[in-house]
N, C-alpha and C positions, 0 to 999 in steps of 0.2 A: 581486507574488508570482510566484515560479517554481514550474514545477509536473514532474514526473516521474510520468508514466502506465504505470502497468506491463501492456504489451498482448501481450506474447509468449507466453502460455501455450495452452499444445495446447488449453485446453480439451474434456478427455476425457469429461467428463460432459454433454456439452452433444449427443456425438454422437448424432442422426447428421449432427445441424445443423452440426458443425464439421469436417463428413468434405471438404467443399467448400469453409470459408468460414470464416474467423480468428472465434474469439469475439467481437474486438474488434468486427466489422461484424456480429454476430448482433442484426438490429432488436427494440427495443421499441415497440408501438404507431407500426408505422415506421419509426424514427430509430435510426440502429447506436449503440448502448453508447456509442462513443468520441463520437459527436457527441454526445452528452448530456451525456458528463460534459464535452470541453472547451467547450461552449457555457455548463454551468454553472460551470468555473473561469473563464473570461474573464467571468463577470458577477461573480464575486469576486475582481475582478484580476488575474487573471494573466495577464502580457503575453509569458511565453517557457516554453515547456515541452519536455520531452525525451519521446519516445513509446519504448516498444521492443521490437524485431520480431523474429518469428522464424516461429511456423506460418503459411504464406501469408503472408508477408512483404509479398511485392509490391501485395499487396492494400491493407493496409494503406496502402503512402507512395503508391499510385496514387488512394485515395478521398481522399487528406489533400490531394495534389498539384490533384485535381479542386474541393474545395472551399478553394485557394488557401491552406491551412492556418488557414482559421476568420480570416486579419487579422491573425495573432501572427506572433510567431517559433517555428517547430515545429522542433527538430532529429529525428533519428531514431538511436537507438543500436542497429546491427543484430547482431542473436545468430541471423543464420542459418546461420552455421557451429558454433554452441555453443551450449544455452540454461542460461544465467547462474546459474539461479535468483534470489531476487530482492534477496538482500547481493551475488553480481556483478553483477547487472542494476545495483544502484544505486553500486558502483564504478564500473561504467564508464560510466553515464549522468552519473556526477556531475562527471566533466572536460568533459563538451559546455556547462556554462552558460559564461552571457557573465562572468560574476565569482564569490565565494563565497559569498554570501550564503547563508542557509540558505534549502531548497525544500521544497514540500511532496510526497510519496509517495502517488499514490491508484491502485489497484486499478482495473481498467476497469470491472469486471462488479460494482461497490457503487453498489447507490443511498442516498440520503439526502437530505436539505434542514437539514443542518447551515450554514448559515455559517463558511462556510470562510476570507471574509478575515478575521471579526472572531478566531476563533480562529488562524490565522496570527498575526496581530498582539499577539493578546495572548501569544501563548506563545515564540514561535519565538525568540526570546535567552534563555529562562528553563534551557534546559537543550540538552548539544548532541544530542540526540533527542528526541522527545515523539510519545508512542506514542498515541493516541484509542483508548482502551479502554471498557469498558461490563459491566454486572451479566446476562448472557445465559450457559444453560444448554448447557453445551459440554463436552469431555471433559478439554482443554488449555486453563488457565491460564495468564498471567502473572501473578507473585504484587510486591508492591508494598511498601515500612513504611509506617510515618503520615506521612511527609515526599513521599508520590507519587511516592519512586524503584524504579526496577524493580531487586527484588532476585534474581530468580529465577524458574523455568519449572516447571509441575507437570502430570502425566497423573494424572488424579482414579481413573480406570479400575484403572490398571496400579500406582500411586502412584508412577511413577517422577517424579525431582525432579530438574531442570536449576540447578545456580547455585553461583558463585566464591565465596559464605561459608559457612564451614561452620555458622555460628549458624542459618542458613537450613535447610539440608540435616538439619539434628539436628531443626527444629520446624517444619518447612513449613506445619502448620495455623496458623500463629501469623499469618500474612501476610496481606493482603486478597488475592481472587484474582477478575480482569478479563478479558474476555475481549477479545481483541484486533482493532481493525475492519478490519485493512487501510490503514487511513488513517496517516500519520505526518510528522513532519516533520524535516527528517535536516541536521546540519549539516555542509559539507566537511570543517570542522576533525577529522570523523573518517578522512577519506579518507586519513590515512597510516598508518593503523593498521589498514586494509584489507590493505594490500601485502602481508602473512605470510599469508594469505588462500589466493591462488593466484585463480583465474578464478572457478571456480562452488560457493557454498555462501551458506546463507539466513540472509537478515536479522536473522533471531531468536537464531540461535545464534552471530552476533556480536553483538549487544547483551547477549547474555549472559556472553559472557566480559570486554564492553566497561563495562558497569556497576559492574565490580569497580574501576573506576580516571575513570570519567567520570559523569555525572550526564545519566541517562537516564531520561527523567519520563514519568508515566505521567495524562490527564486524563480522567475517567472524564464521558462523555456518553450520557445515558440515553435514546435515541432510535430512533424507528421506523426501521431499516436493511434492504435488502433483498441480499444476496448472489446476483448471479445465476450459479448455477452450476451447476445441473442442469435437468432439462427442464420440471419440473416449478414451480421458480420463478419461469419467463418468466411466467406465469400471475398467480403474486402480483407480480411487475414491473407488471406490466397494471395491474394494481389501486392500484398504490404510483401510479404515473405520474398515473391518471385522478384518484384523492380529491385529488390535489395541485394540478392544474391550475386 
């Protein structure tokens, strides 16, 4: 399994902790974010992964450099003259693997104790994205038919409705609506339909115009996830970490 870490985010909500110091290396019970999670992907196999940099960049490949990069092969895709958002981020990280295989997309700052190879495995040929979505209270859905393709994008709030059918768009209550974990699995086979693109715009709102023409699946896992993304969820991190151990 290949894996693509998405670590270059300013992490604004985390300040004043990331006035100094990349989210990616903000510790839990110690141990910075990124060594958690690549310590948990190489026990689910993954033997090459792409990281990618930008606030405090250097920080970043100097702690990866220090711990010889975990055994693996770590490339680093660097956005510190751009930041990508995370459809460039994952354009340009997705020419650094060693072949095409499809790879998997994780967030630095999600905890979990999913089983990521068995899921890998079972899904990563079944569609060329697979989005790990879940039934959580949020404002922004992804909406799904009965076949677990992604049809479409909804703001429950505003009712504004993202999506290429217009069947969608006339009945958007009609769709299952998931909420999306950050986690995914992206095949190259889409990387040339990246290129009308340009450099910097998000994942989501290419999968949404890409759905209209490719088969973008969506598998819906019901599980304790932790988001660390404010200051306040370092705290339930603590707690995610500890009942787990």
């Amino acid at each position: 399994m290949k894996s693509f870490i998405l670590a270059a985010g300013l992490g604004t909500r985390l300040k004043p902790l990331t006035d100094t110091t990349p989210k990616a290396l903000i510790p839990v019970l110690g141990t910075p974010l990124i060594e958690i999670l690549i310590k948990r992907l190489i026990a689910n196999g993954c033997d090459e992964a792409v990281v990618n940099v930008h606030h405090f960049a250097q920080q970043i490949v100097d702690f990866l450099q220090e711990k010889h990069h975990f055994g693996i092969t770590i490339h680093i895709s660097d956005e510190s003259a751009q930041l990508l958002e995370t459809g460039g981020a994952i354009k340009k990280a997705g020419r650094l693997f060693s072949d095409d295989s499809p790879f998997l997309v994780h967030n630095v700052d999600i905890l979990h104790h999913l089983d990521l190879q068995a899921f890998y495995r079972q899904y990563a040929h079944q569609a060329e994205a697979v989005l790990l979505v879940s039934q959580r209270d949020t404002q922004r859905y992804l909406l799904f038919n009965d076949k677990d393709e992604l049809v479409g994008w909804t703001n429950i709030k505003t009712g504004e409705v993202k999506t290429p059918f217009d069947e969608v768009r006339a009945n958007a209550g009609a769709y299952r609506r998931l909420a999306f974990s950050g986690i995914h699995i992206f095949s190259p086979s889409l990387l040339p339909d990246m290129d009308a693109w340009g450099d910097r715009f998000s994942i989501i709102d290419f999968y949404l115009q890409a759905c209209a023409t490719h088969r973008i699946m969506g598998v819906e896992k019901n599980m304790p996830l932790v988001d660390v993304g404010k200051l306040d969820t370092l705290h339930a991190a603590e707690a995610f970490l500890n009942s787990n151990m």
